[in-house]
PATORBA-496080 format. One record per residue: residue number from 1; residue in one letter; z, y, x of N, C-alpha, C, O in turn. Coordinates in pm, 1 decimal. Layout:
REM residues N
<atom NUM 'a' <Z Y X> <Z Y X> <Z Y X> <Z Y X>>
...
REM end
This chain:
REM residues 183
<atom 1 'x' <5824.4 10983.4 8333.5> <5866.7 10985.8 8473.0> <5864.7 11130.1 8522.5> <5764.8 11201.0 8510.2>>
<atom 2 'x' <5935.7 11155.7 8557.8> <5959.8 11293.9 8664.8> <5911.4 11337.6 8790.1> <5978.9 11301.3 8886.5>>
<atom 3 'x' <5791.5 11420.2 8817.6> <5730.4 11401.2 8882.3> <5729.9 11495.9 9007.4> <5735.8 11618.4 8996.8>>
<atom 4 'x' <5723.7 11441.7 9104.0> <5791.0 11490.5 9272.6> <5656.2 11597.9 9268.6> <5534.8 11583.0 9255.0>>
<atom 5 'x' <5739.9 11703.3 9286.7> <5690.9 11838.8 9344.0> <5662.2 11901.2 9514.0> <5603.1 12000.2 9557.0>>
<atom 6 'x' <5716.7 11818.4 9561.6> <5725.9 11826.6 9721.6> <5701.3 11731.8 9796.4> <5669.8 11627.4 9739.2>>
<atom 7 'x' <5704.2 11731.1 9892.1> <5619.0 11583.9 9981.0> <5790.6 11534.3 10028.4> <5898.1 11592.4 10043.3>>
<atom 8 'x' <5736.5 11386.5 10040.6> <5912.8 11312.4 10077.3> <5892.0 11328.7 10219.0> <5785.7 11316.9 10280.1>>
<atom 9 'x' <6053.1 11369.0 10282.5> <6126.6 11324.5 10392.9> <6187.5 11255.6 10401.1> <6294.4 11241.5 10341.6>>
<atom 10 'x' <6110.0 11150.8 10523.8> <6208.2 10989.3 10523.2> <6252.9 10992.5 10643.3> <6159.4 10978.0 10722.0>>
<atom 11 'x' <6365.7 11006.3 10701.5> <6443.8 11007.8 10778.9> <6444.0 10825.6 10901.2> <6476.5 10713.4 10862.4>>
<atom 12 'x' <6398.3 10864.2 11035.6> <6388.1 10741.8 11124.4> <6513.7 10753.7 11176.3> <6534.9 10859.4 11235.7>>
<atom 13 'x' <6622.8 10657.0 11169.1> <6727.9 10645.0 11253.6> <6728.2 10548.4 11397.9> <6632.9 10470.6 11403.0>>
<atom 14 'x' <6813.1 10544.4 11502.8> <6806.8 10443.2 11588.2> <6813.2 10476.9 11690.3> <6799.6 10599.2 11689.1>>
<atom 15 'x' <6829.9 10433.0 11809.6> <6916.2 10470.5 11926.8> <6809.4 10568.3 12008.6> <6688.2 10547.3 12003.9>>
<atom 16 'x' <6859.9 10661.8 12073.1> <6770.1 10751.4 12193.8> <6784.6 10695.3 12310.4> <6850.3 10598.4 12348.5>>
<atom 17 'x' <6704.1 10780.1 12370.0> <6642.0 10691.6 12510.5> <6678.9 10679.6 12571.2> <6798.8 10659.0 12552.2>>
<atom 18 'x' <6626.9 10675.9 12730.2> <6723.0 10636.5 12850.1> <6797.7 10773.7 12877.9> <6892.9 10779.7 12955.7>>
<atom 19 'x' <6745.7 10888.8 12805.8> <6826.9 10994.2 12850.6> <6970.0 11018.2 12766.4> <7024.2 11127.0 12746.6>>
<atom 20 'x' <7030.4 10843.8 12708.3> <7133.0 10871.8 12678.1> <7206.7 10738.1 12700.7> <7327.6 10728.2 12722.0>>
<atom 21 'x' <7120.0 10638.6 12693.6> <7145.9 10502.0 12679.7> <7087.7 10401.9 12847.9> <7009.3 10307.2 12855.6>>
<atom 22 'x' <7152.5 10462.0 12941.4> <7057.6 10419.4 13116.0> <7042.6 10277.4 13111.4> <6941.3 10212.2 13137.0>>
<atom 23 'x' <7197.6 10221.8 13062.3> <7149.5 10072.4 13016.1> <7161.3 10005.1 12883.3> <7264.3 10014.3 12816.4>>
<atom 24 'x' <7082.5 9954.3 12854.3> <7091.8 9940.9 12696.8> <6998.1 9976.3 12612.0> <6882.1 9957.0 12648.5>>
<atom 25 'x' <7024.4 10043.1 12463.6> <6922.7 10104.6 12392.4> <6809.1 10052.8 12357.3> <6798.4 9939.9 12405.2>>
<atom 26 'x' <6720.3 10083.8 12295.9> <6606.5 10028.3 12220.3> <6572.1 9916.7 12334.6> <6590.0 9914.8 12456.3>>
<atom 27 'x' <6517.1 9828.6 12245.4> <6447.4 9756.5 12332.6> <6266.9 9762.2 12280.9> <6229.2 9834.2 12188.5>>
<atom 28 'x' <6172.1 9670.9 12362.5> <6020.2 9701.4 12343.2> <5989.0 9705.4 12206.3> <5913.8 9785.9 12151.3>>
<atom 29 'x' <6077.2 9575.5 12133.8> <5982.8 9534.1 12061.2> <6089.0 9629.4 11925.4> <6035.0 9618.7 11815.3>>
<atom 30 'x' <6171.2 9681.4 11923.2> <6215.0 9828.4 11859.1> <6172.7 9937.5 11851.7> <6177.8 10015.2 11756.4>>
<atom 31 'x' <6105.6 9956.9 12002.1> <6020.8 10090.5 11995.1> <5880.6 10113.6 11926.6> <5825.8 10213.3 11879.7>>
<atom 32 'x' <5836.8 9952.8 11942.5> <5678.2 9900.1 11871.0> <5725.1 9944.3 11712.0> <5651.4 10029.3 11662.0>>
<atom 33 'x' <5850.8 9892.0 11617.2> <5885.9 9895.0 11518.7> <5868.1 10011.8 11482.0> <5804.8 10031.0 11378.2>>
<atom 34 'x' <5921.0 10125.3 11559.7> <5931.1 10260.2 11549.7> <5834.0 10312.0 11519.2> <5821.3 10369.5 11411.1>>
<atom 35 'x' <5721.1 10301.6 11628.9> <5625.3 10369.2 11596.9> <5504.4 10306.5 11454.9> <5398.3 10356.4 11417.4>>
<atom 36 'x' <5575.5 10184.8 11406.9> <5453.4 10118.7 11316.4> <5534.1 10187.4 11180.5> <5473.1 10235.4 11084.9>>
<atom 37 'x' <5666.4 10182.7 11190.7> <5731.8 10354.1 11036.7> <5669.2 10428.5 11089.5> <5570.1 10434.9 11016.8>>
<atom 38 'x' <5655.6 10487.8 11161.3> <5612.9 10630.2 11167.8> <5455.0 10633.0 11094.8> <5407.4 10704.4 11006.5>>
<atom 39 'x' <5400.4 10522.4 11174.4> <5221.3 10500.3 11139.4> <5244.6 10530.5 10948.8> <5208.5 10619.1 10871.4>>
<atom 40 'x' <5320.0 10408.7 10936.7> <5306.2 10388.0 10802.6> <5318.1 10475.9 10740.5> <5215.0 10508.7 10681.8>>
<atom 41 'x' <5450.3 10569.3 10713.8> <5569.4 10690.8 10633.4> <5424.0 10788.9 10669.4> <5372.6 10804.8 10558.7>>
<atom 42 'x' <5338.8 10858.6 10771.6> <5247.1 10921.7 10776.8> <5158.7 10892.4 10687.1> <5133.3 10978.7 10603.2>>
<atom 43 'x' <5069.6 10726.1 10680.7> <4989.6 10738.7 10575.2> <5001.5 10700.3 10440.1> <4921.6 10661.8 10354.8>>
<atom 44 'x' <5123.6 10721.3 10443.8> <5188.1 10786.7 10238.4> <5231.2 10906.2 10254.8> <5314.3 10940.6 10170.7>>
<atom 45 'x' <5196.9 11003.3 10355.2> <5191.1 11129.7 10310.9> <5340.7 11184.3 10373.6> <5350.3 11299.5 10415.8>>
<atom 46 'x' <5466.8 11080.8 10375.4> <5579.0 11128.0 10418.5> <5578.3 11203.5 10504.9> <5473.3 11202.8 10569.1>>
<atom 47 'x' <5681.7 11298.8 10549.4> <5689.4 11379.4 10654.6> <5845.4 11261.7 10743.8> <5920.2 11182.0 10687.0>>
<atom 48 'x' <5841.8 11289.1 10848.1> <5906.7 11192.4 10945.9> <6027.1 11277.7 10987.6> <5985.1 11388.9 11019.6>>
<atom 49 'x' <6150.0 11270.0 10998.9> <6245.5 11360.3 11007.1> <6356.8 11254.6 11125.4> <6413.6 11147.0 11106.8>>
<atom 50 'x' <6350.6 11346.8 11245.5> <6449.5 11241.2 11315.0> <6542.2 11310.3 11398.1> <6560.7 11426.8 11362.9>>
<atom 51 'x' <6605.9 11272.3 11498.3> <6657.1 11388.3 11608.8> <6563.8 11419.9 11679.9> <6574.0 11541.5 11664.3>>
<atom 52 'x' <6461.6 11405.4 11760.7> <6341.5 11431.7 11792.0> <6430.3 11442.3 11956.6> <6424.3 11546.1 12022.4>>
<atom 53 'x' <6510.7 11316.9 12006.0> <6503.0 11252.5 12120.4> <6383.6 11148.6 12173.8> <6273.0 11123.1 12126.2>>
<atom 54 'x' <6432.7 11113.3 12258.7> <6404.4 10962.1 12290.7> <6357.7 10872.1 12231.7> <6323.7 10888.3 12114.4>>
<atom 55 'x' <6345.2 10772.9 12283.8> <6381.7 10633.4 12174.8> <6293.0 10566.1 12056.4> <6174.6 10533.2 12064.3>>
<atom 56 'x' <6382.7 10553.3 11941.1> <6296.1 10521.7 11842.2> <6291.1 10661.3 11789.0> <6231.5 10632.1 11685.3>>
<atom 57 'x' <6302.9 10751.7 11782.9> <6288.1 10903.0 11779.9> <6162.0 10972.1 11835.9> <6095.2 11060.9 11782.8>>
<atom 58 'x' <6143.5 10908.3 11961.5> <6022.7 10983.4 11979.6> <5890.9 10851.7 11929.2> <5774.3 10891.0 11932.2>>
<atom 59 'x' <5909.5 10746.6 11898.5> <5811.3 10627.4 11888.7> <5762.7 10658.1 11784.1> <5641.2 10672.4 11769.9>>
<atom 60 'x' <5891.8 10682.4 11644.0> <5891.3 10702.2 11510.2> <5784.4 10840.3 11506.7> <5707.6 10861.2 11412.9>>
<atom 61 'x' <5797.0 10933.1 11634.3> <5726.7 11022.8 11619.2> <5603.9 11035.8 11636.6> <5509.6 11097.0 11586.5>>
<atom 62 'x' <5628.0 10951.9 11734.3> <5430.0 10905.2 11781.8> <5366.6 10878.0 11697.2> <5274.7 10955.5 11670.6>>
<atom 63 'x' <5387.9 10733.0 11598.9> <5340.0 10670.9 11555.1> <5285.9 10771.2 11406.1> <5199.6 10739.3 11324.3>>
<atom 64 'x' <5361.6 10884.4 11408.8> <5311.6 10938.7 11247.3> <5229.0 11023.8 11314.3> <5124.2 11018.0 11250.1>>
<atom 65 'x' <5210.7 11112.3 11420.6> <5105.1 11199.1 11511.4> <5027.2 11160.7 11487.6> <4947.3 11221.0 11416.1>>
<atom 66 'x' <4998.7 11006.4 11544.7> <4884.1 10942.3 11597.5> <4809.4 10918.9 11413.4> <4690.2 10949.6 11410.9>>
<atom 67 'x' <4842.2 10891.7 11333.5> <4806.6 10856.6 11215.2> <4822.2 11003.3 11123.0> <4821.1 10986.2 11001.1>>
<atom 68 'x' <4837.6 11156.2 11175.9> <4812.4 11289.7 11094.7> <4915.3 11288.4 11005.1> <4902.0 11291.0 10882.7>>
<atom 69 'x' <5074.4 11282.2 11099.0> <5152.8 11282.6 11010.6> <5191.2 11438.5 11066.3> <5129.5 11504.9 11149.5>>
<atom 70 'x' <5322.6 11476.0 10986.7> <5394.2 11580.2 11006.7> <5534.2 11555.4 11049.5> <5597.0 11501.5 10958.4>>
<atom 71 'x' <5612.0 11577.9 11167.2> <5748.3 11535.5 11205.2> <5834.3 11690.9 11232.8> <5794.0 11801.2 11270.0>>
<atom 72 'x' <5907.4 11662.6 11212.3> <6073.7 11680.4 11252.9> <6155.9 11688.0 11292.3> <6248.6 11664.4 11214.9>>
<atom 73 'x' <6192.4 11721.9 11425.0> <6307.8 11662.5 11505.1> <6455.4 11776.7 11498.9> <6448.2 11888.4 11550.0>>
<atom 74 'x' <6546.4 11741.1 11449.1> <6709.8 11803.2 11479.2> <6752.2 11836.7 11613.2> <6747.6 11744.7 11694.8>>
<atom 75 'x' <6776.2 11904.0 11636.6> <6807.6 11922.3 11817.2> <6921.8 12022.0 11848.2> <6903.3 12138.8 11814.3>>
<atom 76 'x' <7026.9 11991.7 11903.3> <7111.1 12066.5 11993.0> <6985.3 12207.4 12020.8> <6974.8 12311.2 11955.5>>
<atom 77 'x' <6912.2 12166.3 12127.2> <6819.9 12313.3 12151.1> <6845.7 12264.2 12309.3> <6883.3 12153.7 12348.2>>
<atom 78 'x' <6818.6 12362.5 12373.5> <6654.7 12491.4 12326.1> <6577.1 12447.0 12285.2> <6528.9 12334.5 12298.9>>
<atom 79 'x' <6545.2 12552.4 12211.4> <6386.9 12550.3 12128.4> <6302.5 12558.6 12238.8> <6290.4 12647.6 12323.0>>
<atom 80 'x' <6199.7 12363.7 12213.7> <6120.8 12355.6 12331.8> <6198.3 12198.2 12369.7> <6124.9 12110.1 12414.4>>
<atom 81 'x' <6317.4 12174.6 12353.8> <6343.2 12045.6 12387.1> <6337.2 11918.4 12327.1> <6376.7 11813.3 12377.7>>
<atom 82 'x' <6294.8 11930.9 12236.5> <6243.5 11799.0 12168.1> <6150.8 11738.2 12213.4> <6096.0 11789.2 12311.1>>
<atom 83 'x' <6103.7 11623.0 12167.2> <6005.0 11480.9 12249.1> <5875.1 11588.7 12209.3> <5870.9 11678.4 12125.1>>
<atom 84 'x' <5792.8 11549.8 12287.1> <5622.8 11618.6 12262.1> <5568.8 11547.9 12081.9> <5484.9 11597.5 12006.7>>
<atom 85 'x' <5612.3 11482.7 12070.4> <5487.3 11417.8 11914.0> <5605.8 11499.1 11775.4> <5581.5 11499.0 11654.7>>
<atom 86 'x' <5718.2 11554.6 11837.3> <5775.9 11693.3 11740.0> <5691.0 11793.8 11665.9> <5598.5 11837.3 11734.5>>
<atom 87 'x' <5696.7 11828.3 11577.5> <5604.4 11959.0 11515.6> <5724.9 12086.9 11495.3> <5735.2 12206.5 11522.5>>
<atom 88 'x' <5798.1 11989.6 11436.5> <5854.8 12146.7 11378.8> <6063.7 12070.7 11423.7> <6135.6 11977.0 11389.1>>
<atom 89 'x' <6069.7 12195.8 11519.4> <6245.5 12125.3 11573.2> <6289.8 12256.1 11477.4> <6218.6 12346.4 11433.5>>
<atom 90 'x' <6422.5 12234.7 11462.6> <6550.4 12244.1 11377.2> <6655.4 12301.7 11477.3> <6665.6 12195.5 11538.6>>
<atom 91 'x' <6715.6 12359.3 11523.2> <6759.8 12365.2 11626.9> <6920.3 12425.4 11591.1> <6934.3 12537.3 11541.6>>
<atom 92 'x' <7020.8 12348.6 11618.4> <7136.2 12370.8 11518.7> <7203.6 12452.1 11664.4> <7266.7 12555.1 11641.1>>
<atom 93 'x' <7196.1 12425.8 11751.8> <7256.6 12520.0 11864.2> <7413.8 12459.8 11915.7> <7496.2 12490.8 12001.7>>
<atom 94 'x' <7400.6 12355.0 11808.1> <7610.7 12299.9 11832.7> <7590.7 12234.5 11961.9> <7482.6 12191.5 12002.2>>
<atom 95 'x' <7725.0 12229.2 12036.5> <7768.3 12163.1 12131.4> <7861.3 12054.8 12116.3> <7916.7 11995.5 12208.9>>
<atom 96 'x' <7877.2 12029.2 11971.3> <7980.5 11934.2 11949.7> <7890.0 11838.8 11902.1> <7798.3 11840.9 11820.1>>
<atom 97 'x' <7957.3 11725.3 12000.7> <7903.1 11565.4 11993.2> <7914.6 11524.1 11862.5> <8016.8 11516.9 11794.4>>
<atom 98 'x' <7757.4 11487.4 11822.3> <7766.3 11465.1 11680.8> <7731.6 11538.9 11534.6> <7727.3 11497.3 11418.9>>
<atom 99 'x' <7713.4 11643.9 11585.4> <7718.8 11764.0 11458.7> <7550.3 11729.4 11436.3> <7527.1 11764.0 11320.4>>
<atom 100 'x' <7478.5 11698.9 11471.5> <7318.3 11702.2 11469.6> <7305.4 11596.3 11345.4> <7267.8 11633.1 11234.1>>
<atom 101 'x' <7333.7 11487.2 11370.0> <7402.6 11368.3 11313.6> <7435.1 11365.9 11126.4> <7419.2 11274.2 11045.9>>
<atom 102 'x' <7502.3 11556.0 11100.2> <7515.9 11501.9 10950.7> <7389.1 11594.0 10924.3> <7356.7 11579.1 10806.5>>
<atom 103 'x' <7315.6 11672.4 10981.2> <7206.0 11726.1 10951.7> <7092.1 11650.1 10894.3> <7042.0 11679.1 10785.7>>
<atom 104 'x' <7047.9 11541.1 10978.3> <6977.6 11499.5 10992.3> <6962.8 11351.0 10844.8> <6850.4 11303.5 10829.1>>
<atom 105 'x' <7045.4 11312.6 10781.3> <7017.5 11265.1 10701.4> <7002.5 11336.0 10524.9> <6955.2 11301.9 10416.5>>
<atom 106 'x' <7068.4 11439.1 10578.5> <7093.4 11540.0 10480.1> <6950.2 11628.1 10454.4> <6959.9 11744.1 10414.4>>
<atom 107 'x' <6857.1 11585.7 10471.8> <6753.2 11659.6 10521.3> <6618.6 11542.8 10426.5> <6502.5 11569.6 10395.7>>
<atom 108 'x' <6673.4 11456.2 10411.6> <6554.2 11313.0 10389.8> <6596.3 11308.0 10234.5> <6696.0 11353.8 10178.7>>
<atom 109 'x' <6511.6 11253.1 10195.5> <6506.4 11143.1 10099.1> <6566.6 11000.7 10048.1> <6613.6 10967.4 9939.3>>
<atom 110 'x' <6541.8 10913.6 10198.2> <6540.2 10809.8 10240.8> <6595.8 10790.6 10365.6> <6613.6 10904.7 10408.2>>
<atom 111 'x' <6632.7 10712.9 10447.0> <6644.1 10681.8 10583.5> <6573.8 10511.7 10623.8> <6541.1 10436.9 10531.8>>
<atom 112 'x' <6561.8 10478.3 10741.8> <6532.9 10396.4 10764.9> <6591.3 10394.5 10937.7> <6584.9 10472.2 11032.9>>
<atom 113 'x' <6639.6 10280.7 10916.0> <6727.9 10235.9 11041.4> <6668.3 10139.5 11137.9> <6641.6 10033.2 11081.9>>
<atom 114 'x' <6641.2 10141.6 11254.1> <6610.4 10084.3 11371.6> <6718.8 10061.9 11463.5> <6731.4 10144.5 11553.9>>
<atom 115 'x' <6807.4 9955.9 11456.7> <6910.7 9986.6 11569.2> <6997.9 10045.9 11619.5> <7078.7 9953.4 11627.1>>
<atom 116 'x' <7053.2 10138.5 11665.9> <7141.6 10212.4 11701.8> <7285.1 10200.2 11732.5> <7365.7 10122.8 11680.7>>
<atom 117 'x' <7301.8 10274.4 11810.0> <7462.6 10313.7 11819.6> <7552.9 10404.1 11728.4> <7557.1 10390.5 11606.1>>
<atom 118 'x' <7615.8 10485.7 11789.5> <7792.9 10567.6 11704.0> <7687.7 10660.0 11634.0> <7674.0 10661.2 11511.7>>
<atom 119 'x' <7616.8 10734.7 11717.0> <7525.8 10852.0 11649.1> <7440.2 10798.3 11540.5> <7407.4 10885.7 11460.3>>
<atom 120 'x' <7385.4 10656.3 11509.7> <7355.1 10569.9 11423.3> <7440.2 10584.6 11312.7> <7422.2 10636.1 11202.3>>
<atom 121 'x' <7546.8 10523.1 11369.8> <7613.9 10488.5 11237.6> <7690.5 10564.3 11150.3> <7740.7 10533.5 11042.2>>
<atom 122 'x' <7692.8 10710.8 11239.0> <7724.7 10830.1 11149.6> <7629.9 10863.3 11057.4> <7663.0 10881.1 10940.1>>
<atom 123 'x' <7501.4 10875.7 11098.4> <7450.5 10898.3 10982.6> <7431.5 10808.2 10860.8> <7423.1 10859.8 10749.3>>
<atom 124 'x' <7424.5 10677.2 10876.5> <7457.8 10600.3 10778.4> <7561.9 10651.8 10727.6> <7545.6 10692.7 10612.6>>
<atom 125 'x' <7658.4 10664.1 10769.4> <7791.9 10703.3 10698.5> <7753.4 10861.7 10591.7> <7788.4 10882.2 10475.5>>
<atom 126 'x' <7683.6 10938.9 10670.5> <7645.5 11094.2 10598.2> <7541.5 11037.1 10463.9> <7538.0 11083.4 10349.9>>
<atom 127 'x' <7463.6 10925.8 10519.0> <7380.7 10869.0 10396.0> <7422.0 10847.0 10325.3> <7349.4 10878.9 10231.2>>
<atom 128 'x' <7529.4 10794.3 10283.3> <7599.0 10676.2 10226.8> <7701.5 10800.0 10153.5> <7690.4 10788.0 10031.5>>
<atom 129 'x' <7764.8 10875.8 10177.2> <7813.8 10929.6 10114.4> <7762.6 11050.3 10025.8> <7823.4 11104.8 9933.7>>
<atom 130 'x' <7627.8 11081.5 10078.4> <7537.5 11143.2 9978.1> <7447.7 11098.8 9900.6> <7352.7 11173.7 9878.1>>
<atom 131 'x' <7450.8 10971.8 9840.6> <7400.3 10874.5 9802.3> <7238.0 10868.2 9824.5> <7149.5 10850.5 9740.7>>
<atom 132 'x' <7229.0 10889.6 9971.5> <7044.7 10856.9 9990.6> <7025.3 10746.8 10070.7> <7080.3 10714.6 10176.0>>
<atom 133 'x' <6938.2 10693.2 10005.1> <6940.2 10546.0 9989.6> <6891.2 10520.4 10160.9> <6830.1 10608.2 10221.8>>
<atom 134 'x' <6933.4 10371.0 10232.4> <6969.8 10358.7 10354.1> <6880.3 10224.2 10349.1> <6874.6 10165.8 10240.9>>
<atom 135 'x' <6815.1 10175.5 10451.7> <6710.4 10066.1 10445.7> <6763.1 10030.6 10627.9> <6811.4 10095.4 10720.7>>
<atom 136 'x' <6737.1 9949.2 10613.5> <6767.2 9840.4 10762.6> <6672.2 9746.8 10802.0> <6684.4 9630.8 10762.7>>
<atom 137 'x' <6568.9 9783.0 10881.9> <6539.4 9666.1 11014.5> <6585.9 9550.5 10996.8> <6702.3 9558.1 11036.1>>
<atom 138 'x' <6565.9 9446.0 10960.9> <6610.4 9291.1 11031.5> <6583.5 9279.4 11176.3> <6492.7 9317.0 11250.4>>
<atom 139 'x' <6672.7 9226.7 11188.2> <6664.4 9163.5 11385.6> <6593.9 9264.7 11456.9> <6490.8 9252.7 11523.1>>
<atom 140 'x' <6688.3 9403.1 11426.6> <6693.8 9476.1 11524.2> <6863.4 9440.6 11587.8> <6957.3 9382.5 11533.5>>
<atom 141 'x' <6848.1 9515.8 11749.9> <6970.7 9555.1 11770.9> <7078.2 9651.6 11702.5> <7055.5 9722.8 11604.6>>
<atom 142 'x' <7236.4 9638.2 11792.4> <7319.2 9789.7 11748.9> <7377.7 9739.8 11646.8> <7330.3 9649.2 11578.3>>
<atom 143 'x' <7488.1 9796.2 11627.7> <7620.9 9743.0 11524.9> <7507.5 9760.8 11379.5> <7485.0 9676.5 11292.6>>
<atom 144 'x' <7457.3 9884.7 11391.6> <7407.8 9895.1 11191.7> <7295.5 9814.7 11170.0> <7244.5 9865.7 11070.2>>
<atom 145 'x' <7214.4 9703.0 11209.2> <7136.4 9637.5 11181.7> <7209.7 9465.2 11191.1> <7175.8 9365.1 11128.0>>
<atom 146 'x' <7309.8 9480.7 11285.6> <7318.9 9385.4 11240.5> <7463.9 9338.7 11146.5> <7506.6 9223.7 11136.0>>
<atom 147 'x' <7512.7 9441.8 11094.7> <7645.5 9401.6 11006.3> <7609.6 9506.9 10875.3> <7637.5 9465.4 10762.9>>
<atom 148 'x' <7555.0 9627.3 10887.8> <7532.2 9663.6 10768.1> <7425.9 9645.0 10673.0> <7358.9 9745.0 10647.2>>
<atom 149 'x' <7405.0 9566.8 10631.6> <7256.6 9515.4 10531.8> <7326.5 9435.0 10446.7> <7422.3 9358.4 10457.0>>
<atom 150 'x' <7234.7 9481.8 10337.5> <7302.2 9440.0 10176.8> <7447.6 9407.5 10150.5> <7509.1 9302.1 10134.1>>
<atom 151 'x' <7480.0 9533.1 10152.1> <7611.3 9548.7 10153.9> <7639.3 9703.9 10124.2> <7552.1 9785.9 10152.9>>
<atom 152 'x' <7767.5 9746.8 10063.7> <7837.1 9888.6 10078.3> <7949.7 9896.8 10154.0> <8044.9 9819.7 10166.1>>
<atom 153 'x' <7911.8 10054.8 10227.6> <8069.8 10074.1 10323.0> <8174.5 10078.8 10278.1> <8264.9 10090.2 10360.9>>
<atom 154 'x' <8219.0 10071.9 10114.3> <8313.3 10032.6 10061.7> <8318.4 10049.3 9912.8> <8214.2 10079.1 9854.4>>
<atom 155 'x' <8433.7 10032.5 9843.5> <8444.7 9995.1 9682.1> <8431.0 10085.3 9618.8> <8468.7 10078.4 9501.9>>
<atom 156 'x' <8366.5 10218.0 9672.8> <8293.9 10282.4 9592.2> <8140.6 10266.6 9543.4> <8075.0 10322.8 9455.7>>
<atom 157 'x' <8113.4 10170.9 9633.1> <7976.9 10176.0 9620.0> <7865.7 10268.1 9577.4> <7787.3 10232.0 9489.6>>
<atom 158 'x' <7855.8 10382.5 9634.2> <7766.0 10498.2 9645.3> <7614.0 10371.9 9649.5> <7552.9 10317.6 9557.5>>
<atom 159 'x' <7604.9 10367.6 9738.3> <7440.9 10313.3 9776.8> <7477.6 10194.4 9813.9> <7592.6 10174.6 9853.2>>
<atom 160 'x' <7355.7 10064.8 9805.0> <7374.2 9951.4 9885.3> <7260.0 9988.4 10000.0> <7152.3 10048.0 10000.9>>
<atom 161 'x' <7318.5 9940.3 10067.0> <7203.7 9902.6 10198.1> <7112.7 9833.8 10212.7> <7147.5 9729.5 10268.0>>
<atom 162 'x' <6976.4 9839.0 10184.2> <6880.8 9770.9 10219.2> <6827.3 9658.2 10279.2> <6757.3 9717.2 10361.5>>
<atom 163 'x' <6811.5 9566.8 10295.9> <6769.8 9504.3 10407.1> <6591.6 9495.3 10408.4> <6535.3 9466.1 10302.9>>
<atom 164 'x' <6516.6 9519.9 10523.2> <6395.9 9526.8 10493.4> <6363.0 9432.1 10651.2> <6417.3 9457.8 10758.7>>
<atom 165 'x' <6256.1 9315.0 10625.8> <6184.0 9252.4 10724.5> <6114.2 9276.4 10832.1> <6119.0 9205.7 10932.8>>
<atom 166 'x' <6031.6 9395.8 10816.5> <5963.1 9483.4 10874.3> <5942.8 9629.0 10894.3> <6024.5 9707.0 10845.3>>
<atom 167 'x' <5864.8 9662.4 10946.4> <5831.6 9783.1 10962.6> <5753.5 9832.5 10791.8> <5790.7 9925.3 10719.9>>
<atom 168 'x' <5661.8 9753.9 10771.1> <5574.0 9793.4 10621.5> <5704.7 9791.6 10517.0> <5760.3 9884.3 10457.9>>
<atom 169 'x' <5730.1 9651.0 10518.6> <5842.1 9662.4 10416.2> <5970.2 9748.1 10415.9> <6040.6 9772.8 10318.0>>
<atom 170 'x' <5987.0 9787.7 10539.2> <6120.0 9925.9 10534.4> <6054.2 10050.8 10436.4> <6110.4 10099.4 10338.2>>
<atom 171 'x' <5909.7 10091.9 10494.4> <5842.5 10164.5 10422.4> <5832.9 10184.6 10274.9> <5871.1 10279.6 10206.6>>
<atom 172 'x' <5761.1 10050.7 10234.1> <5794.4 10012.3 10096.3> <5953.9 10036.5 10017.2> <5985.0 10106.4 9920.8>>
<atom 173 'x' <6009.4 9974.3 10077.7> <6143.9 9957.8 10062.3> <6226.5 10126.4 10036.3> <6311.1 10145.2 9948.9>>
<atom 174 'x' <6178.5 10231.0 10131.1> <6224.4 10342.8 10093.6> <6141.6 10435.4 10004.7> <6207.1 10529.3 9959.5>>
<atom 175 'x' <6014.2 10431.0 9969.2> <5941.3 10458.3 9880.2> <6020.1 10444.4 9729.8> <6077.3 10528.9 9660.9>>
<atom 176 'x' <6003.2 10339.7 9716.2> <6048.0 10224.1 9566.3> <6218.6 10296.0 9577.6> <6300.1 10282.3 9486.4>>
<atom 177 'x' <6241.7 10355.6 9679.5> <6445.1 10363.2 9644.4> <6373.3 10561.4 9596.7> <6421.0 10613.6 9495.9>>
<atom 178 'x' <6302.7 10614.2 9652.3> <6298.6 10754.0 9668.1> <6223.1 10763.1 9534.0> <6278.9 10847.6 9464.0>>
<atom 179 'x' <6098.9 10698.3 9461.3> <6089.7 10729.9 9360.6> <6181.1 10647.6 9207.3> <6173.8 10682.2 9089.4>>
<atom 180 'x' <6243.4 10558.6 9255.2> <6332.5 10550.3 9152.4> <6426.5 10663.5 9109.8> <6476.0 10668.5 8997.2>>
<atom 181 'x' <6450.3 10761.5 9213.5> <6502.0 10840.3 9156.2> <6490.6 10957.0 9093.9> <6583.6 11033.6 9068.7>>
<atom 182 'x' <6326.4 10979.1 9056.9> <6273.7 11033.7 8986.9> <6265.2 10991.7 8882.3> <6233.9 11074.8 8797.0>>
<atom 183 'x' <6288.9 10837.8 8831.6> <6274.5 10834.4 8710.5> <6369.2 10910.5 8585.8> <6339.0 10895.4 8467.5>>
REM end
């Protein structure tokens, strides 16, 4: 077996907060989800990589803080605008809607999906075409939880999509995809 030299980045996807979504967007029991990846991906050592908004972005972020993780957040900018449970922002400086988006999976290992909207499902799409493996929430909200699971975005089949029950098992679930590919 081939053995990982660097600590994994698992990438939290899923909708931002009210400062994008006034009605709509995560709901409670999404944001609870959020922060129980984050808990988890922290105590296996993962580092947490997200846009470091809102949302399940900042929950995903909490939840690895609170448990001595290390996070991540992608950001338009200024440096300084990311959610508080951020460590280390990224700060791409673009103004074009979206550009944060292929950064941010490009950056992981793994992803793990909570819900989301367009900015969601781009990065699935950036996942998916860089073949890093993509895991899904059950009975979350947002088009990518509930139509993309176990399945490929098309007949190329780069990656299948995951489907994972929980919060532990998304965890699991991107672990088992990130060191298979060390073998």
């Amino acid at each position: 077996m081939k053995k990982i030299s660097r600590k994994i980045q698992i990438g939290v996807l899923g909708w931002a907060g009210k400062e994008e979504y006034p009605v709509g967007g995560p709901t409670e029991k999404e944001l609870a989800m959020a922060k129980e990846v984050g808990s988890w991906l922290a105590k296996a050592g993962a580092i947490i990589v997200t846009g470091g908004k809102g949302g399940i972005m900042e929950y995903a972020a909490r939840g690895a803080k609170e448990n001595g993780g290390t996070t991540v957040g992608v950001i338009t900018g200024p440096r300084g605008s990311s959610n508080k449970w951020t460590d280390i922002e990224v700060v791409t400086g673009s103004k074009i809607a979206g550009f944060d988006e292929v950064f941010i999976p490009l950056m992981c290992d793994a992803v793990i999906v909570i819900g989301g909207g367009a900015g969601t499902l781009q990065e699935i799409c950036v996942s998916y075409r860089n073949k890093i493996p993509i895991i899904v929430i059950e009975k979350t909200f947002g088009r990518a939880s509930k139509v993309l699971k176990e399945t490929y975005l098309d007949s190329r089949k780069t990656v299948k999509i995951i489907s994972a029950r929980n919060p532990k098992d998304a965890v699991l679930k991107a672990f088992n995809q990130v060191l298979n590919k060390f073998k």
